[in-house]
C-alpha positions in Angstrom: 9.0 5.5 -14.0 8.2 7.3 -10.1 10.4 6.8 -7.5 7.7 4.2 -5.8 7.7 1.7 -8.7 11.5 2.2 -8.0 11.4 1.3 -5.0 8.9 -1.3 -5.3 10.8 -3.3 -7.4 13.2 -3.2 -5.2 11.4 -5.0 -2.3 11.3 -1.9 -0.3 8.5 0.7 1.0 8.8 4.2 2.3 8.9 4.1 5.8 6.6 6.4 6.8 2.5 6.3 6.7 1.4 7.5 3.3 -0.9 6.0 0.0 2.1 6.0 -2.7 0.9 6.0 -6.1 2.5 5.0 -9.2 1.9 8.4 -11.3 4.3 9.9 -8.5 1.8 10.9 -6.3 1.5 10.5 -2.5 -0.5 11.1 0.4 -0.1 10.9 4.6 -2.4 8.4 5.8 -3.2 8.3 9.4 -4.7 5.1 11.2 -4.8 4.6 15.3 -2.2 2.3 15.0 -2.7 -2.2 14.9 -6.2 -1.6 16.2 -7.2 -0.1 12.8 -10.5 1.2 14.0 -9.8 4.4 11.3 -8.6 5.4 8.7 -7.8 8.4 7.0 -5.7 10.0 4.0 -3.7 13.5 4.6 -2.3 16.3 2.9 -0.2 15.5 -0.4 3.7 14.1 0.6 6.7 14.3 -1.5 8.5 11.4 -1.7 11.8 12.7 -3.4 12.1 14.8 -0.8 11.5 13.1 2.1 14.1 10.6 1.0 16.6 13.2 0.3 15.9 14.2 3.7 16.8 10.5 4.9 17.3 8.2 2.4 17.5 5.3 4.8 13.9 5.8 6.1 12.8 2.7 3.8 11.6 -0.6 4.9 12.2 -4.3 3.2 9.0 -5.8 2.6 7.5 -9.1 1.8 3.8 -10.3 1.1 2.4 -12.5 3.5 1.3 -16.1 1.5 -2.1 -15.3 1.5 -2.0 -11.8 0.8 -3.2 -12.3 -2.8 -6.7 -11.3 -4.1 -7.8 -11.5 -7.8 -9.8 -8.5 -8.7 -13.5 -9.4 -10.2 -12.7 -7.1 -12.9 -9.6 -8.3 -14.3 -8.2 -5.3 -14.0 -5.4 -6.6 -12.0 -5.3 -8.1 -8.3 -4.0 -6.4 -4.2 -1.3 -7.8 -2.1 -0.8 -7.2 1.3 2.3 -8.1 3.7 4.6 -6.8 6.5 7.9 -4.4 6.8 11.0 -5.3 7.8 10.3 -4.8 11.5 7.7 -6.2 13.9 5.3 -2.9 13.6 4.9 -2.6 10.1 2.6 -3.4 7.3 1.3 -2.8 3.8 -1.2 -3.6 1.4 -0.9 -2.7 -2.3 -2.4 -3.0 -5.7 -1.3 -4.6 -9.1 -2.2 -4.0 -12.4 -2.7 -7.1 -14.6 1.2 -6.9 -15.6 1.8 -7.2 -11.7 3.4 -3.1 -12.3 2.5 -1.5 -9.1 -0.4 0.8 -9.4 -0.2 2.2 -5.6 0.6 1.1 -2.0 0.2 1.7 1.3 3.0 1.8 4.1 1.8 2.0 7.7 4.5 1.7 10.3 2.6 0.6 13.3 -0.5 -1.2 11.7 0.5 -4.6 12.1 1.7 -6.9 9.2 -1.3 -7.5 6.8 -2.2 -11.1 6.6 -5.2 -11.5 4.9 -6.8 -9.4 1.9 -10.6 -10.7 0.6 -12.5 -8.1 -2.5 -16.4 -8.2 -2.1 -17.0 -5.8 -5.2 -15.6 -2.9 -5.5 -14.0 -3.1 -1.7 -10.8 -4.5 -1.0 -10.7 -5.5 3.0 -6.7 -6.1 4.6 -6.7 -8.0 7.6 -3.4 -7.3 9.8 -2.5 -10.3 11.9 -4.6 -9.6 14.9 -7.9 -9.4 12.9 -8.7 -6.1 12.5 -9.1 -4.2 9.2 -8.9 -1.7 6.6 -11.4 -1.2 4.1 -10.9 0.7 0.7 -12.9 1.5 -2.1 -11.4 0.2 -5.5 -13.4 2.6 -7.6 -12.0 6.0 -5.9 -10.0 7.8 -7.1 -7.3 6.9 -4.3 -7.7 3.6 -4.7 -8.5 2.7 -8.3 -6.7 2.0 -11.4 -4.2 4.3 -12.7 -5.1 5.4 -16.1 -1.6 6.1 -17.4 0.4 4.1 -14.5 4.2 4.8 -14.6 5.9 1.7 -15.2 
């Protein structure tokens, strides 16, 4: 089990713009804040240490009741929501067990309201309309193929 599934079942998120994957590994991400108009992954993280650096830099998170999409698939479904303050949002995705297979914490994004899959694409839509579009089939962004539960 990662730290992230940890954490996840929890009802808490890293605090701090990154892709956080169940295997263990992490990634920045960078977006222009709520306007969303980019977005970009970063140079590998370490989550164990950047808790043990703060461990308080976490963030209670709920999904919004709409941020559910099945995946076409059947290979699970994503989720989307908002931190524990005003700035902050997330979208995720599930394997069929509902295990978390990754997630994505943005701190000044906007809470995510909406999520829709055409394909292989899964579009989150933060609460002032704009969006973030991933591809399902990267390797980012798709399935884990030994997931740490």
């Amino acid at each position: 089990m990662s730290r992230i599934t940890d954490l996840w079942r929890a009802g808490i998120a890293p605090a701090r713009d990154g892709l956080y994957r169940a295997d263990g590994s992490s990634r920045g991400v960078e977006v222009d804040g709520a306007s969303l108009s980019w977005f970009d992954l970063g140079a590998p993280l370490d989550l164990d240490a950047l808790l043990a650096e703060d461990p308080d830099d976490v963030t209670e998170i709920d999904i919004h009741p709409q941020g559910f999409a099945e995946l076409p698939d059947g290979s699970g479904r994503v989720c989307c929501g908002e931190g524990a303050h005003g700035s902050e949002g997330f979208f995720a995705r599930l394997d069929p067990d509902e295990h978390l297979v990754w997630i994505v914490s943005l701190r000044h994004s906007n809470p995510f309201e909406r999520v829709t899959v055409d394909g292989t694409r899964a579009i989150f839509t933060n609460n002032l309309g704009n969006t973030v579009t991933v591809d399902l089939a990267s390797p980012e962004f798709g399935p884990a193929s030994t997931a740490a539960q």
